[in-house]
N, C-alpha and C positions, 0 to 999 in steps of 0.2 A: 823425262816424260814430255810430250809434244804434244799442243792444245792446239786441235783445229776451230777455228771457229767460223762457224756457220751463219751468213746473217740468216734473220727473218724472214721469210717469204710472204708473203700474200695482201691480201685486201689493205691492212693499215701497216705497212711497208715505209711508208713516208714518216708517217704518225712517232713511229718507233726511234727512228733515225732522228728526230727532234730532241732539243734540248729541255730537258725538266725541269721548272723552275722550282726551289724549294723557299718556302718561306717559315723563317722561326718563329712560333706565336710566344707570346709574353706569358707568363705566369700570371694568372688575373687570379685577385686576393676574393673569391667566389668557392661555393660548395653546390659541388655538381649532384649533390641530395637534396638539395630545396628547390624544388621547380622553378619560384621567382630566380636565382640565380641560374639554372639552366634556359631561361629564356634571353635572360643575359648577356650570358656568354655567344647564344647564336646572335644577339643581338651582334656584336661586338664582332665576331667574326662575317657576317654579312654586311656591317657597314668596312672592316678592314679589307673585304674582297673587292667592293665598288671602289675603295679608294684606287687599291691594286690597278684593279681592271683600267680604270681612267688613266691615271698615272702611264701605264705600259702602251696604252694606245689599243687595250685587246680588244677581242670580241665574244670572247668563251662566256659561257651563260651559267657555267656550274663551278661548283667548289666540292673538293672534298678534303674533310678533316676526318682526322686519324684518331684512337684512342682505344681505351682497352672495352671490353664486352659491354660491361656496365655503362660506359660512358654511349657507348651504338645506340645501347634499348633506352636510353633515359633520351639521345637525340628522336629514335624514333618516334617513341610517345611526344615529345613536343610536335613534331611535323602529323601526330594524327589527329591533334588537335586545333592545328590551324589548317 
C-alpha cells in the first residue's frame, strides 16, 4: 500500500510546519473537586507557563492544558469567576 502525503495548504501553512513543544506536568498531590485546590492547580500552571515563556525567550500569550470533560467545566467555572 503507497501513502501519498499531502502537506497543508493555506493561511497557517507556516504555523503547521513548526515544531511543538510538549511539556509533562507533575502529578500535583491536589483534588480537582475542591475548588480551593482547583485554583491551585491554575495557579501553578500559570506561574510554570511564565517561567517557560522566560526561560525559552517566547512571546506566546496563551497556554493550553489538556484533561478530561470534567477537569474543562471545573477549569471553566474558575475563569467565569475571575
Amino acid at each position: 500500500m503507497k501513502c501519498v502525503v499531502t502537506p497543508i495548504r493555506g493561511p497557517f501553512t507556516l504555523a503547521y510546519a513548526l515544531k511543538t513543544e510538549v511539556v509533562p506536568l507533575p502529578v500535583l498531590p491536589l483534588n480537582e473537586t475542591e475548588y480551593q485546590d482547583v485554583v491551585k492547580i491554575l495557579e501553578y500552571y500559570e506561574q510554570l507557563f511564565h517561567r517557560i515563556k522566560e526561560k525559552a525567550g517566547s512571546t506566546q500569550d496563551h497556554l493550553q492544558a489538556g484533561g478530561d470533560q470534567l477537569t474543562a467545566e471545573r477549569f471553566r467555572y474558575y475563569f467565569l469567576l475571575y
